[in-house]
N, C-alpha and C positions, 0 to 999 in steps of 0.2 A: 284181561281185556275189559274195558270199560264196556257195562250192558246198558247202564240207565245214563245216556246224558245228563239228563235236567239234574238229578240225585248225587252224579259221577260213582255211581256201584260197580264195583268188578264182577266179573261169574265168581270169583274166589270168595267174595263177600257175601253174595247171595248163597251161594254153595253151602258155605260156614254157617249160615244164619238159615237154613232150611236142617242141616243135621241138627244142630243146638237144638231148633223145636221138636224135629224126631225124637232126638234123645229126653226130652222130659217127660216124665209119664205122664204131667200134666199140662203138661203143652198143646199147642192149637194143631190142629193140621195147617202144612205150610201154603197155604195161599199166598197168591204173588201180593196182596196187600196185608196178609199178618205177616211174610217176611219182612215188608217194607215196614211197618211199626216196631217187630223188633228189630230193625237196625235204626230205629229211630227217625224214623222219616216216612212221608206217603207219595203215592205216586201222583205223578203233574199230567204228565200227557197222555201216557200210555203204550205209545206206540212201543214201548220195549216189553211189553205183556209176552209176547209170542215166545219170545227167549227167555224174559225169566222164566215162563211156565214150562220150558223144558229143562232148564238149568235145575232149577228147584226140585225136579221130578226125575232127571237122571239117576240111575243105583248109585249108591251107595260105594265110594272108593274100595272098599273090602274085594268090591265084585261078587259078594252071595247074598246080598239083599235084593228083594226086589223093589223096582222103583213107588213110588206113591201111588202113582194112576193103578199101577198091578195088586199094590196091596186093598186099596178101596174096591176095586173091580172084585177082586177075591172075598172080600168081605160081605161085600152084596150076595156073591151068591153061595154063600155058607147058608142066607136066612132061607136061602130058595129049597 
C-alpha cells in the first residue's frame, strides 16, 4: 500500500528501509526522515509522518523483537 504520496513509498519500502538501518551496527536510528534519506529521497508534505512513524516502529517480522519506541524507552531507563 502506497504510505507517501508525494515520494509514491510503500509500507513494504519503508519497512525494508527501517530494518536495513536496524540491522547496521552503525546505522542511525530509523527516523521517519533518515528512513526517507536512505531510500534516497526527503519528505514534501508530511502529512504521512503518522504512518510512517508507526510503520517504521512496528516489531520486527521475527515477532521477538521489540519495536523501536520499546527498545529506546528501555534504554532510557537502564541509566535510571
Amino acid at each position: 500500500m502506497i504510505i507517501c504520496s508525494c515520494n509514491v513509498l510503500s509500507d513494504a519500502q519503508l519497512r525494508k528501509a527501517a530494518d536495513e538501518m536496524r540491522a547496521d551496527p552503525n546505522g542511525k536510528v530509523p527516523t521517519p526522515g533518515a528512513v526517507f534519506r536512505h531510500l534516497g529521497c526527503r519528505p514534501r508534505c508530511g502529512s504521512c509522518f503518522p504512518a510512517v512513524i508507526r510503520i517504521i516502529h512496528e516489531d520486527a517480522e521475527d515477532g521477538g523483537s521489540q519495536s523501536g519506541y520499546a527498545r529506546l524507552k528501555a534504554a532510557g531507563n537502564r541509566g535510571r
